[in-house]
Structures are given as structure tokens and as C-alpha cells.
C-alpha positions in Angstrom: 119.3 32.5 64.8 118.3 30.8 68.1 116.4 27.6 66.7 112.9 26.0 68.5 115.4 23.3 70.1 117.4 26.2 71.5 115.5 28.1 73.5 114.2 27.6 77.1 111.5 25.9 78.5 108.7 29.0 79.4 107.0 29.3 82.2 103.2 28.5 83.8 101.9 30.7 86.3 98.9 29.7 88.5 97.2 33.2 88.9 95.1 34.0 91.8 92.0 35.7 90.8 88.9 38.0 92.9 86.0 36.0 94.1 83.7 38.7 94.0 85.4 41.8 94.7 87.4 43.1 92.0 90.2 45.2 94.3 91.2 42.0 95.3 93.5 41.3 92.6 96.6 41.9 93.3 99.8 44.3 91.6 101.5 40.8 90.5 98.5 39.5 89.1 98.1 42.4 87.1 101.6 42.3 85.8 101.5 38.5 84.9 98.4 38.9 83.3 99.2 41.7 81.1 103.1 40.1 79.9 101.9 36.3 79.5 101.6 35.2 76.1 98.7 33.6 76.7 95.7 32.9 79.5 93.8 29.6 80.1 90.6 30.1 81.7 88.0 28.1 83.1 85.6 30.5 81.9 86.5 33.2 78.6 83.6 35.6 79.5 84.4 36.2 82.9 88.1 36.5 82.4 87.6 39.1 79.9 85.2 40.8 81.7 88.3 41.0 84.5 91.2 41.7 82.1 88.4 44.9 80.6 88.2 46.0 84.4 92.0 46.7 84.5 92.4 47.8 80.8 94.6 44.7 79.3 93.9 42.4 76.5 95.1 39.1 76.0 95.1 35.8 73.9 92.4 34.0 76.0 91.9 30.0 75.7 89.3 28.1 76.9 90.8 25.6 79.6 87.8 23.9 81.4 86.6 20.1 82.9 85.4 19.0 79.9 88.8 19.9 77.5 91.5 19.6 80.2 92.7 16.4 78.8 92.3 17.9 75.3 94.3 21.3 75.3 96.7 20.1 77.9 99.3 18.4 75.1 98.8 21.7 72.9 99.4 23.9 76.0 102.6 22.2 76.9 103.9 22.3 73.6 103.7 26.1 73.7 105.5 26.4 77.7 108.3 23.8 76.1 108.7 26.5 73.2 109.6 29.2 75.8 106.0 31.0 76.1 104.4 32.2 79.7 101.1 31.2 79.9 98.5 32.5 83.3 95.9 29.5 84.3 93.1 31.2 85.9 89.9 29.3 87.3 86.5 31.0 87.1 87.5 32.9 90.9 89.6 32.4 93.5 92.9 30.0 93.0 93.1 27.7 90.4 93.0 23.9 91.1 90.7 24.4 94.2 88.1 22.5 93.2 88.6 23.8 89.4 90.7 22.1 86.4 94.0 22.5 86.0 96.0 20.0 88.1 96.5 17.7 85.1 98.6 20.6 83.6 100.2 21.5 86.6 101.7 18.2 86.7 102.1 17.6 83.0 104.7 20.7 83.0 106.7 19.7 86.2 107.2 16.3 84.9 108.4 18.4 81.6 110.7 20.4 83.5 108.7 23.3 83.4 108.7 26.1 85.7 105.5 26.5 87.7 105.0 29.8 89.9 102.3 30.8 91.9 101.1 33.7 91.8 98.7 33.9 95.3 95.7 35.5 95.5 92.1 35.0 97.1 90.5 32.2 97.8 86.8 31.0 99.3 88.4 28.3 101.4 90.6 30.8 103.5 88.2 33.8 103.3 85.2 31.6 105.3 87.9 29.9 107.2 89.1 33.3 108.3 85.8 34.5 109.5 83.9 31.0 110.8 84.9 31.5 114.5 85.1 28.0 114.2 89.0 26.3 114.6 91.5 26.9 112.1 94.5 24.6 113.4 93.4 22.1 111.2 90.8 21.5 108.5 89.6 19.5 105.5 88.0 21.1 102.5 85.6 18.6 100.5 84.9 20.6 97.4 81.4 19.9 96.4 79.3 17.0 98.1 77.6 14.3 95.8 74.5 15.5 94.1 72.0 12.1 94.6 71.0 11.9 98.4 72.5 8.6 98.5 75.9 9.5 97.6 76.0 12.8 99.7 74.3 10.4 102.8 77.5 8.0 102.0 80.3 10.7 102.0 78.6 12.4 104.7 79.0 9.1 106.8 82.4 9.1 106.2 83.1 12.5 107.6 80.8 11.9 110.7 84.0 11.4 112.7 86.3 13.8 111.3 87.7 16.0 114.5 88.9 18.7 111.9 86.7 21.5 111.0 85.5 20.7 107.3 85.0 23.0 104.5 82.5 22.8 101.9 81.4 24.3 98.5 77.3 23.9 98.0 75.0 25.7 95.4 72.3 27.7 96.0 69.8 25.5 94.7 71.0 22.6 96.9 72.2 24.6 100.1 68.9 23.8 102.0 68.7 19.9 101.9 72.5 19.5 102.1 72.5 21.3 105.7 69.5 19.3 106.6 71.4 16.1 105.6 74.2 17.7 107.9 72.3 17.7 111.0 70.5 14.6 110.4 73.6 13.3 110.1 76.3 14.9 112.1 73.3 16.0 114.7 71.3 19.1 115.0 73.5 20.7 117.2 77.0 20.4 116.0 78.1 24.1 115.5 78.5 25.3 111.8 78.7 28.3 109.9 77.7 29.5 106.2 79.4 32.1 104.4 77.4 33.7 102.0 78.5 36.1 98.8 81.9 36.4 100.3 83.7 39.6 99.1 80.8 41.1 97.4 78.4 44.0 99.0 76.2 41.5 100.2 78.5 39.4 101.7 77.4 38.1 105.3 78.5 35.0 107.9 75.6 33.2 109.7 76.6 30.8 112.6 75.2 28.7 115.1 74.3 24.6 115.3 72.9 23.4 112.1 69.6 23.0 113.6 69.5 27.1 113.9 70.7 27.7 110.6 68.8 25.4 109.3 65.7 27.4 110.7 66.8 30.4 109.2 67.2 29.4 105.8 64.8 31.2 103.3 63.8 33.7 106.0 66.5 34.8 107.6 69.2 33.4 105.3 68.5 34.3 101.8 68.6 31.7 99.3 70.6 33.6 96.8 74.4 33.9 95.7 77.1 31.8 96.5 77.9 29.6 100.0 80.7 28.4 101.4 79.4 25.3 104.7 82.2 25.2 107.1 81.2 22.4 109.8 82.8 21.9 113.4 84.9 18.8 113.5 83.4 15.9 116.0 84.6 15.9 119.2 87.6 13.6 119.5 86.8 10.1 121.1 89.4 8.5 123.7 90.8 5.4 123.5 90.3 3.4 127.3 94.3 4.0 128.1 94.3 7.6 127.2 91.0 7.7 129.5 92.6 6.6 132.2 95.4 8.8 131.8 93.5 11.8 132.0 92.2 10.2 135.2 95.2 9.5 136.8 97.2 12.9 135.6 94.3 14.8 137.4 94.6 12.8 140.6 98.5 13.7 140.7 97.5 17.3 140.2 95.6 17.7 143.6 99.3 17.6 144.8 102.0 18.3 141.7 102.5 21.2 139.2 100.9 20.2 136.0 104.4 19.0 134.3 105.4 17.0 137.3 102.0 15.2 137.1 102.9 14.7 133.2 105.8 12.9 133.8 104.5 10.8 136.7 101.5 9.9 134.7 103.3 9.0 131.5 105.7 6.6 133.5 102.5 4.9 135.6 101.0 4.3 132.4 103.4 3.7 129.6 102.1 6.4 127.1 105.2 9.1 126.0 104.7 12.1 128.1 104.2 14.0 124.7 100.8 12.0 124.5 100.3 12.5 128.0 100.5 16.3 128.1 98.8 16.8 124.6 95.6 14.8 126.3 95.7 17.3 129.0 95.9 20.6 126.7 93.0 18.7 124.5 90.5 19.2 127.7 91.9 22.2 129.5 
């Protein structure tokens, strides 16, 4: 008889889950799901409600903010017996601006074997359909609730050149993009996503002046939003400036990476610098 000592570590998979619509789940979710020995989800209801959907049943247990820190220790003491065990957030991928980080890191540090298991998420679904860049971006999670606080973290991203990503309730959506554009200015570009995945879902762009117009009327105040926010144009220090200045000069007469070169050598930056300055303002 194989004792408790004996037998290996199991295994935690971090289960993608829909965001709204349910034929988003995916054939390897579905599989994990129904062969774990046991779910922890942000929230029992609607995790049963989704395991009903696809005909499984499951030992479900109740893995929020609030008991993280609580049912972590218990939940590692199963995976170090040799159990599977799914972590599922309330939608979307687990860990984006949901629990479950504390466990993830609790069961490498064990040893334990952590899979992914990919599926939606909000972030890349309103990234995807923005038309705003996508080369790089931040995601912020939710923004302070008191004014003061959102008006401080809000300062702090003024000057971020990379698109930025945000997760607002419905009941807050209006002054938050009015906050934006008081801060960032009324016409830096921005787009909300709104009930992504769902039969409603639609994407309303423009500066956050216009959307902000919109809002109530045109923009329904209902469901769930997803801010994405241009990044702020990048500022130039003096000697990159100038190296823009002179680079153009030596193009009246040179191919562009001939004037690269030159330029880099006049002026001491690496021509790397030099020719990613250039591609920055074509």
C-alpha cells in the first residue's frame, strides 16, 4: 500500500473561463474541469451555474479575496497529497485582477505543478478590438474608488506612452472617464468596451471628450466595461531632438540608412536609437 508520504505531489490548474459567452469555454477546459478533484472559485453560484451548462458536477470550494489567506494552507495540503485541483475566477483568467496569486505561488515554492489551462479574457478581448495600439500596454485593474486616490493614480499614468487598460463598474464608469479627460485632456483618444462577448456587446471609440458626451444617451449605462486609453505621446529628450533634425537634413541627399549612420556618428547616440527615433515619427 502506497502511503501519504509516497505519493506524488498533484497538480493545480489555472482554468480559463467565458466572460459572458458560454461557447467560449474551451475542449480542455471541459476535460480539466470534469477530472479534477476539486474546483476553487471566486464565486460557487456562477461556477455551478457553468459546470450545469456542460452537464458535470464537481466538489466546489469557495476561494475568494476575503479567504485566500485562509484556505490557501488547506488547499496545498490536498495538491501535496497528489489531488488536481482547477482555480477558476468569477470570468475570464484567474489572477487578472482576481485572487489566487497567493496559491499560485504557495504551490511552486512547494514544488507543485502549475498548468495553465488558457482561455478568455477581458484584457485581450478589448485590446483586440480598441483600434488603439497593441505593441505595448499596461492593464490597471480597477482605479481607486475616493476621487482623491483615482486623481493621484491617474497623475501617475498621465505620462504613460503605453496604451492602458482598465476595469470600471457601471455605477462609476461616468465620473472615472470624466476624471480621464480632465486629466489626460479631452481629446486623448480612448475606447470603451461594453458587455464583451455577450449579445449586447458593443465598442465605442473616439477622444474622451466624445465618449464622454455619449454616456447615458448614446452609451448605455448598463453591464460591464472595459476603458482602454491611448498612451501619451512620447516626449523627446533635447539630443534626440536634434537628432531627428539633423537625420532629416542628411535625407534631402542620402538613403534613409545612410543618413542613420551619419547622424548617429555626428551626434554620439547608437544608430539603433537613431533609427528607432526616425520609425517613432514616420
Amino acid at each position: 500500500m502506497t502511503s501519504k508520504q509516497d505519493r506524488p505531489a498533484g497538480t493545480l490548474h489555472v482554468v480559463g473561463t467565458p466572460i459572458g459567452n458560454l461557447g467560449d469555454l474551451s475542449l480542455r477546459a471541459r476535460e480539466v474541469l470534469g477530472a479534477v478533484d476539486a474546483i476553487a472559485a471566486e464565486d460557487t453560484r456562477r461556477t455551478r451555474r457553468l459546470l450545469s451548462s456542460i452537464g458535470l458536477k464537481a466538489s466546489i470550494i469557495a476561494f475568494h479575496d476575503h479567504n485566500e489567506a485562509e484556505r490557501t494552507p488547506a488547499l496545498l495540503e490536498r495538491l501535496r497529497d497528489g489531488e488536481a485541483i482547477a482555480l477558476v475566477s468569477d470570468a475570464g483568467t484567474p489572477l487578472i485582477s482576481d485572487p489566487g496569486w497567493r496559491l499560485v505561488r504557495a504551490a511552486l515554492a512547494d514544488g507543485i505543478e502549475v498548468l495553465s489551462v488558457p482561455g478568455p479574457s477581458a484584457v485581450s478581448a478589448a485590446l483586440s478590438v480598441c483600434g488603439l495600439p497593441t505593441d505595448r500596454f499596461v492593464f490597471e485593474g480597477f482605479l481607486p474608488r475616493r476621487r482623491a486616490q483615482r486623481a493621484a493614480r491617474l497623475e501617475a499614468l498621465r505620462n504613460e506612452t503605453r496604451t492602458m487598460v482598465f476595469f470600471e463598474s457601471v455605477h462609476r464608469l461616468d465620473a472615472t472617464l470624466r476624471q480621464l479627460a480632465e486629466q489626460f485632456g479631452a481629446q486623448r483618444e480612448a475606447a470603451i468596451a461594453r458587455e464583451l462577448t455577450k449579445l449586447h456587446e458593443r465598442v465605442y471609440t473616439g477622444s474622451l471628450a466624445e465618449i464622454c458626451a455619449r454616456l447615458g444617451g448614446g452609451i448605455p449605462l448598463r453591464g460591464e466595461f472595459v476603458v482602454v486609453v491611448a498612451g501619451a505621446h512620447e516626449v523627446l529628450r533635447p539630443e534626440e531632438s536634434e537628432a531627428l533634425r539633423i537625420f532629416s537634413v542628411l535625407c534631402e541627399d542620402l538613403p534613409p540608412d545612410r543618413a542613420a549612420t551619419l547622424c548617429a556618428r555626428i551626434t554620439g547616440l547608437p544608430r539603433n536609437v537613431v533609427y528607432g527615433l526616425t520609425r517613432k515619427k514616420a
